[in-house]
N, C-alpha and C positions, 0 to 999 in steps of 0.2 A: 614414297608415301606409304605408312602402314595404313592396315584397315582394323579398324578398332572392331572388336568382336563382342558380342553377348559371353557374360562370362560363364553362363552354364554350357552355354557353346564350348566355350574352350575349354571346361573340366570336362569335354564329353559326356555332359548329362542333357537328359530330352527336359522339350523346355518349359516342359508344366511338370519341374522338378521344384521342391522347396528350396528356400533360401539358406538352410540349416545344411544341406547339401553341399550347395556351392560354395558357403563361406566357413563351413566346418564349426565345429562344437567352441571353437575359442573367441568366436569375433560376437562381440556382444552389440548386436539391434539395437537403434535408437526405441526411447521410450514410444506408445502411440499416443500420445499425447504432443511429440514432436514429427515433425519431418522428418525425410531421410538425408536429410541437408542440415537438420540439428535445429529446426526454425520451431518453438513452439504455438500449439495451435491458438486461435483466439479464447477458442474454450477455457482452454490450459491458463492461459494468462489472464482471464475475468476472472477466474473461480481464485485463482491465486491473487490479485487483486480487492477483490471483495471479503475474502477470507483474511488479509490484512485490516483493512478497513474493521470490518467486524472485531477483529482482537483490541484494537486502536482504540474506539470507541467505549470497549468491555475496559479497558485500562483507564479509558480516562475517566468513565462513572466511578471506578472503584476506588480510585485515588483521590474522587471530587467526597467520597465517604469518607473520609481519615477524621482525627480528628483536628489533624494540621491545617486540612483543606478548609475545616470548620471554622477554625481560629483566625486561619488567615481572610478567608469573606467577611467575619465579624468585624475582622480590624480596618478591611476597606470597606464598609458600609458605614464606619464610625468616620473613616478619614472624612469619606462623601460627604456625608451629614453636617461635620464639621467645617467643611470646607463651604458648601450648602449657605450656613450661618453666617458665618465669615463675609461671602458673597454679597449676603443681603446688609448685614452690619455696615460694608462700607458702604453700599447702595443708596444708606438709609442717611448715612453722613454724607453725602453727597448732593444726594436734594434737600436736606436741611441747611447746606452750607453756601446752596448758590442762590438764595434766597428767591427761591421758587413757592 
């Protein structure tokens, strides 16, 4: 059975030695914003989150400006309307025709 050692233990360094010590100038730290396990923090992941959202939003105003976006609400406000009339037209033949 081995016995698993602190590794500043085992590079012979005392042990309120830095990490940049023991793992030498090539091994690259996780971000702090993660774990040492690779796990991002909540923080990390709302602000990432929210900062999507907000772009999402920024894109969908700015596309609802076009002048496509214009044209195309104009043309379903027309369908509506039409549709609307339509509705009532047969409505209107309907209680005229069941002699109500």
């Amino acid at each position: 059975m081995t016995e698993e050692r602190d590794p500043k233990q085992a590079a012979g360094l005392p042990p309120d030695s830095t990490d940049s010590e023991v793992n030498g100038p090539g091994v690259v730290l996780p971000a702090p914003d993660y774990s040492t396990g690779g796990v991002p923090s909540l923080d990390f992941v709302r602000d990432k989150i929210e900062g999507r959202y907000a772009k999402s939003l920024g894109s969908a105003e700015l596309a609802g400006e076009t002048l496509e976006a214009r044209s195309a609400a104009e043309q379903q406000q027309e369908r509506e309307k039409s549709a609307k009339e339509k509705l009532e037209a047969i409505r209107r033949s309907l209680h005229g025709g069941s002699g109500s």
